[in-house]
C-alpha positions in Angstrom: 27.7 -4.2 3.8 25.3 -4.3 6.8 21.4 -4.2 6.1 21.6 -0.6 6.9 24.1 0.5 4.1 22.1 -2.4 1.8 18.8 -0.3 2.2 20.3 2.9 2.0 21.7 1.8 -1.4 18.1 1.0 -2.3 16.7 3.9 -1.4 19.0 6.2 -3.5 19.1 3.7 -6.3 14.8 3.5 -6.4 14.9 7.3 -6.1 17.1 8.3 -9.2 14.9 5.6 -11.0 11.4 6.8 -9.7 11.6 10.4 -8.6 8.0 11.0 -8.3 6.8 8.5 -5.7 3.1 8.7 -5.8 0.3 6.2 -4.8 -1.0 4.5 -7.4 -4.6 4.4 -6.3 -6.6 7.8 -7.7 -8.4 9.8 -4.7 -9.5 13.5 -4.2 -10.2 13.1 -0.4 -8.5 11.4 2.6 -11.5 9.3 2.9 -11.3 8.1 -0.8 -7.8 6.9 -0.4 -9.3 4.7 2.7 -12.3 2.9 0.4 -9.8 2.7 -2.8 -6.8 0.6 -0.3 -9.8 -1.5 1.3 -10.9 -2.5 -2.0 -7.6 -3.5 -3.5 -7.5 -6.3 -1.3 -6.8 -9.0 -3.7 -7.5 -6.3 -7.1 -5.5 -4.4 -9.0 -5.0 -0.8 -8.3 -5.9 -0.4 -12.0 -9.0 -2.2 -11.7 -9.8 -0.3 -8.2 -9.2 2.9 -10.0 -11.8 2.4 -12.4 -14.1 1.2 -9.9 -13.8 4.4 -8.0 -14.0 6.6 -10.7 -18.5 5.7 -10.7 -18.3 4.5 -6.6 -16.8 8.1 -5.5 -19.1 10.3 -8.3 -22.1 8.5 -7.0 -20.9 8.9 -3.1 -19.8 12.0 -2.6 -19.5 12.6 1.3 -18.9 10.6 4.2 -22.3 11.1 5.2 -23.3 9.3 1.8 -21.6 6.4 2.2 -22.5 5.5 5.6 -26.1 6.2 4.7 -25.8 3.8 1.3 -27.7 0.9 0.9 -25.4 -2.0 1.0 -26.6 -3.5 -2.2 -26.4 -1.2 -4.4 -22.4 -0.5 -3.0 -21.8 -4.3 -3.5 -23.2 -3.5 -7.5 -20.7 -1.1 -7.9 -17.8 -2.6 -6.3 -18.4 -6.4 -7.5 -15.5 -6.1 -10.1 -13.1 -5.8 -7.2 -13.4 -9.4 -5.5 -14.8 -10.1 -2.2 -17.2 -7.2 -2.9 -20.0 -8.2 0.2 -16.9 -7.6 3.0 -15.8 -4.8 1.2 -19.2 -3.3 0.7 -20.0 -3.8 4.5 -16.4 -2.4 5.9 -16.8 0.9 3.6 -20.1 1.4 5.3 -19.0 0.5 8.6 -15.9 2.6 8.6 -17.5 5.3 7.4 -20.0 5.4 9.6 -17.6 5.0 12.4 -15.7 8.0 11.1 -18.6 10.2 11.4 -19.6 8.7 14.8 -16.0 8.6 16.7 -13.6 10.2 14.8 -16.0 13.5 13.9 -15.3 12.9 10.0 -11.5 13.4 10.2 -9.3 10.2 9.5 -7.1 9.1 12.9 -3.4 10.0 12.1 -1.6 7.2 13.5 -1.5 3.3 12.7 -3.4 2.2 16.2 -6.8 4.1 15.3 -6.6 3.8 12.0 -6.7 -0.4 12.2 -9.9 0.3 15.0 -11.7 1.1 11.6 -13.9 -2.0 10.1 -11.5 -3.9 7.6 -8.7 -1.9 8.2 -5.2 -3.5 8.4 -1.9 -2.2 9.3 -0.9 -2.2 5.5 -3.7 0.3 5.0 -2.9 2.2 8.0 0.6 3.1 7.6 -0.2 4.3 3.7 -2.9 6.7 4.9 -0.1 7.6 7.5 2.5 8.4 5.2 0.3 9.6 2.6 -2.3 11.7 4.4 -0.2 13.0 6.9 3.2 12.9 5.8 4.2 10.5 8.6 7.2 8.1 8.3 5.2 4.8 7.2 6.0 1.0 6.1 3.5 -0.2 3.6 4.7 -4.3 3.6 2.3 -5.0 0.2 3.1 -7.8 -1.7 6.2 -6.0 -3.5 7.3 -5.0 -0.5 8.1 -8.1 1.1 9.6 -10.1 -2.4 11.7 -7.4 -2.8 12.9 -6.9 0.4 13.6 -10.8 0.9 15.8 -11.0 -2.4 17.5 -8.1 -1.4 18.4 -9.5 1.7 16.5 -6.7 3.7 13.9 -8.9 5.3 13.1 -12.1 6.3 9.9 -14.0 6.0 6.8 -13.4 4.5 4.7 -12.2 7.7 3.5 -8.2 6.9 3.8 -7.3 10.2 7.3 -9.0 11.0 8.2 -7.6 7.4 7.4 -3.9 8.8 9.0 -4.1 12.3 12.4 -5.3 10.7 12.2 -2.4 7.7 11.8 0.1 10.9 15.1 -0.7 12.1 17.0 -0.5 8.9 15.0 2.4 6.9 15.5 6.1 7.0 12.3 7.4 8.4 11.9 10.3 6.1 12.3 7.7 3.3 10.2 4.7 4.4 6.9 6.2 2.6 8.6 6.8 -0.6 10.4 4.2 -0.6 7.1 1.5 -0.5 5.9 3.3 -3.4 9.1 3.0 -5.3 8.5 -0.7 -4.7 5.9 -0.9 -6.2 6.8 0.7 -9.5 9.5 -1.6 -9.1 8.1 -4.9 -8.8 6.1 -4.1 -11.7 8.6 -3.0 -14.1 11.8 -5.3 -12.6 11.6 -7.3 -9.9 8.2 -9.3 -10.8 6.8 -12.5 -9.1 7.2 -14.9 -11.6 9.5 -13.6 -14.5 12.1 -11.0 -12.4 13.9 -9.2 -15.2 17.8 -9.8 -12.8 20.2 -9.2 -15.7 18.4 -5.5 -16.0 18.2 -5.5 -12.4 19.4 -1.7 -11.7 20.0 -2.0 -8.3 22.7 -5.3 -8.7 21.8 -5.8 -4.6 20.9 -9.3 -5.3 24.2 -9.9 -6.5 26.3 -8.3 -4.0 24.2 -9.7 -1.6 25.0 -13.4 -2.9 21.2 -13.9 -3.7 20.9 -16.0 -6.6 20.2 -14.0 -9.7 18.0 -16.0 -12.6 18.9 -15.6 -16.3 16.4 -16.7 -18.6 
């Protein structure tokens, strides 16, 4: 089976399991979605979400953000970890929206990482889930998985990415991401993978060594 056929298998197989393959992180507007990836850096989506819910009812534009004093952003967002970065790259990108970009998010992965604090991670999910572009989102789930599959090699996002280009089906690659996810928190976990309920059985025919606890 060449990495090709493997990742085709894994598409279909996370599709019939996940058919609704939706972004965890809550958001209204485009911009919102931007904020809510920058401050899961290191925090839970879950965590983010709730966050959001007071950060996005107390800012409600663009235009409020980048006018926000910083500390009362970093009050609000202090839950999610590194909240004085965060704080500073919400304002900053915002402002920079309204100043270069005319208030309308970039559609492609090399303006979207000009913005203050954004990566390509972040990038390719506002790509795919924005704009409905063919995207890679190499998260943390993404690249386990992938590696004990025997998609990927090495840990590096941006390596991780390039080598899922070559072997994904574009139309999938979006979906796909966020079927990893669901399934790296339901299955294929860091610490505790559950193999012997592994539905996908690509570790196995892959020769990757399943655990049994």
């Amino acid at each position: 089976m060449t990495k090709k056929q493997r990742a085709l298998a894994a598409v279909e197989t996370l599709k019939a399991r996940y058919p609704d393959a939706i972004c965890s992180l809550q958001y209204e507007r485009p911009y919102e979605l931007l904020i809510s990836t920058r401050l899961s850096a290191q925090c839970t989506d879950a965590r983010v979400n709730i966050v959001t819910k007071d950060l996005f009812a107390k800012y409600r534009s663009l235009e409020d953000f980048a006018n926000a004093e910083l500390a009362e952003v970093e009050e609000i967002v202090r839950p999610c970890g590194f909240y004085k970065v965060k704080s500073k790259d919400i304002i900053d990108m915002c402002r920079m929206l309204l100043d270069v970009y005319g208030g309308v998010l970039p559609d492609t992965v090399e303006e979207l990482t000009r913005l203050p604090g954004i990566g390509r991670k972040t990038a390719n999910l506002i790509v795919g889930d924005i704009y409905g572009k063919p995207a890679v989102v190499t998260d943390t789930h993404c690249i386990r998985i992938c590696g004990r599959i025997g998609l990927t090699e090495g840990k590096d996002p941006k390596k991780v990415e390039m080598q899922l280009w070559e072997i994904l089906p574009p139309e999938e690659s979006s979906d796909f991401c966020h079927r990893l996810v669901l399934f790296g928190r339901d299955v294929c976990k860091a610490r505790s993978p559950e193999c012997e309920a592994c539905p996908m059985q690509v570790c196995k025919k892959v020769g990757v060594p399943v655990k049994k606890k």
